[in-house]
N, C-alpha and C positions, 0 to 999 in steps of 0.2 A: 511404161513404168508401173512397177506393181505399188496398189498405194499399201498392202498389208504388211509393208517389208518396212521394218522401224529399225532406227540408230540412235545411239547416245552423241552426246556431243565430245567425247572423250575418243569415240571411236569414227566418227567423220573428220578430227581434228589428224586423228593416226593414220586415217589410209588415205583421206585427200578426197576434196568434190567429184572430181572425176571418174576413181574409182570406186566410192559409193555410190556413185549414180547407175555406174554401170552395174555394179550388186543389185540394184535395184529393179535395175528393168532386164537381166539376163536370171533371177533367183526362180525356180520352179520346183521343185520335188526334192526331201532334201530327210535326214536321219537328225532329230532334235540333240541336240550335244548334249541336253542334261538326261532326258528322258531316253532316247536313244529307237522311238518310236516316229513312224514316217510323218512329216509334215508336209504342205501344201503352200509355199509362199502364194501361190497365185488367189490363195481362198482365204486364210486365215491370218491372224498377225503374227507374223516373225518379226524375231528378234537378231539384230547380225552383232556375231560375238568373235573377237578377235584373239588368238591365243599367240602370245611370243613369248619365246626363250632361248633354248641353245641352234635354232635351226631358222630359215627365213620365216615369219607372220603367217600363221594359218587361218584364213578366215573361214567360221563356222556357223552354223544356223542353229536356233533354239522358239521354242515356241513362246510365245507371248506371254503365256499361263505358266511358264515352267523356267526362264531364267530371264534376266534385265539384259539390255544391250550393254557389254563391258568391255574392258580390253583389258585377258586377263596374263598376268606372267609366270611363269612355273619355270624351274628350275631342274625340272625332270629330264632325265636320256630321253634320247631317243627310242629307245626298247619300250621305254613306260610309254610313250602317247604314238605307240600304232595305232589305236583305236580314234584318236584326235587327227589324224592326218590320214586316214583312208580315203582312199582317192587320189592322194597326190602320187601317185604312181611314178615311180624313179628308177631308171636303168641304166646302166651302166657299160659300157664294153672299151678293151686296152687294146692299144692299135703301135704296132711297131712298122719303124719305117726305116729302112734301108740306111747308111751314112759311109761317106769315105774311110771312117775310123770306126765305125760300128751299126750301132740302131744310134734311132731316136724314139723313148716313149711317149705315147697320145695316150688319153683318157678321153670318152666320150660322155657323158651326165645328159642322158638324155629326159625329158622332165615336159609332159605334158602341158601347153597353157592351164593354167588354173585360171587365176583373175586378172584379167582386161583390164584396161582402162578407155576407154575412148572418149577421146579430145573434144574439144571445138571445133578442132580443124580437122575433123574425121580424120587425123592418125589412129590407129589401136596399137595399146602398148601392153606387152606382158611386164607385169609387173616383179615375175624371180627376174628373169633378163635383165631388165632394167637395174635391178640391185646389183648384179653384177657388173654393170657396163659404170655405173655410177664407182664402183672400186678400180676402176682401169683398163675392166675386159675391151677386147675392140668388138663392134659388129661384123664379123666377117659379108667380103664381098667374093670372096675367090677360092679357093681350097688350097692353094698354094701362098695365100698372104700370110707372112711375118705377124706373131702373137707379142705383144706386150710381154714384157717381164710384170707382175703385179706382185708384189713382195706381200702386203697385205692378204694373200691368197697363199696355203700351203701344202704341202700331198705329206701327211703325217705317216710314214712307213718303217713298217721293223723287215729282218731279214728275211724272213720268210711270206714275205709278200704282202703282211697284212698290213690294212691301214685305213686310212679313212682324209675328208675333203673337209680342210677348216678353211673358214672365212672369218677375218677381222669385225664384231659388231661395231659399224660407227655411231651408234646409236648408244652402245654402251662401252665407253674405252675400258681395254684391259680386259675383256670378253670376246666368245668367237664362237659363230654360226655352224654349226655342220652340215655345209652341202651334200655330203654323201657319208655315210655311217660307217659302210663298208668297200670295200676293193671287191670288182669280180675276183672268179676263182683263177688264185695266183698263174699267172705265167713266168717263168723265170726266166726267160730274156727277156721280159718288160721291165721285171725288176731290176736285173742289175744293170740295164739301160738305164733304168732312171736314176741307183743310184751314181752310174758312171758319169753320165752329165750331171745331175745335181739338180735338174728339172726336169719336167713333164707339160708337152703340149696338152693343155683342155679344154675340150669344145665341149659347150652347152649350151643346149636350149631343147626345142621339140624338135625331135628327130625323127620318132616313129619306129625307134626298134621293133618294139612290140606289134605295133598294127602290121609293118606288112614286113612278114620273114622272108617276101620271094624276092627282095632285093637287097642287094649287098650291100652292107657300110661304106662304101665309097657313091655311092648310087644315092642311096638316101642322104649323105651328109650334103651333097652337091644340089640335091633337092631342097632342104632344109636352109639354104645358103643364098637359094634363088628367090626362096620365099621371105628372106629377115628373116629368121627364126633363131641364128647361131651364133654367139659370140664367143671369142678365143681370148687363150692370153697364155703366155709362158710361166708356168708354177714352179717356188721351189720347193726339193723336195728337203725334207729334215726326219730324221733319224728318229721309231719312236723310240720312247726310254723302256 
């Protein structure tokens, strides 16, 4: 455990012993959130700084000399804080699937582990996953198991395919997360599958689109499924304005 790696009590109280601790002994090399200059958790004091608002808790680093440990809230799009959430790397791909009466639409949210937690009981727990399995998702064990309906989970789309992945904050009622900002590039029988049922299967967790292109979406999702990595649920879909 790094001892240069400092929290507030405001921000051990928000992420939990566990996953501060893990912050603490996994923090190494890191871009200071105020200053935007490299730091060194393993040499210098860091400061861990927590940002939430429309999208899941970003947890960020800052140098000792240059901001306090805080948990900070901003009301900002998504567009505003790319620069706040580099690195959380998020992809996306739309999966259509065969039916007696037509398709059925999938969404894949594929999303890198960020921050761990690990237990007492040497479990490791991704902490995006877990926010979602906490609103209803299931863990997928099979590629063919049955998703939840999660009502509190929505696939916001207008007709021309566009749209975006909200989530209900239960943290703040009458508020909502945005899992995904955007839709890949529209397919039109995904869309009118989806709005023909009125849902969309979405599987997320780390999938690995990006790391390896030499295997196909069915290939890696079945990978991702063997390792816990993927949890499902059946989304509805609503109309944007």
């Amino acid at each position: 455990m790094s001892t240069f790696v400092k929290w507030s009590r405001d921000v051990a109280d928000f992420l939990g012993r566990d996953a501060i601790m893990t912050v603490s002994r996994t923090s190494k090399d890191y871009n200071c959130f105020s200053c935007g200059q490299p730091g060194k958790a393993t040499r210098e004091r860091t400061n861990v700084v927590v940002v939430t608002g429309d999208g899941p808790p970003v947890i960020k680093f800052a140098h000792g000399r240059c901001m306090q440990s805080q948990v900070i809230s901003t009301t900002l799009p998504i567009s505003a804080r790319t620069d706040w959430e580099r690195g959380e790397d998020v992809t996306s791909l739309q999966l259509l699937w065969p039916t007696p009466s037509g398709y059925s639409a999938g969404l894949v949210i594929d999303r890198s582990s960020g921050v761990t937690a690990l237990h007492r009981t040497g479990d490791v727990e991704d902490l995006w996953t877990q926010l979602l399995l906490e609103q209803g998702f299931d863990l997928l064990l099979e590629t063919g198991q049955p998703c939840p309906v999660v009502n509190t989970c929505a696939i916001e789309l207008d007709t021309a395919g566009r749209g975006r992945v909200l989530l209900n904050d239960k943290a703040h009622p009458g508020q909502q997360l945005v899992l995904l900002d955007h839709l890949p590039d529209n397919l039109p029988d995904w869309t009118q599958a989806a709005f023909d049922v009125g849902a969309v299967w979405i599987f997320a967790g780390d999938v690995g689109l990006q790391d390896d292109a030499s295997q196909g979406a069915p290939a890696l999702l079945a990978e991702a499924i063997s390792k816990g990595n993927l949890v499902g649920a059946t989304v509805p879909v609503v109309h944007a304005s």
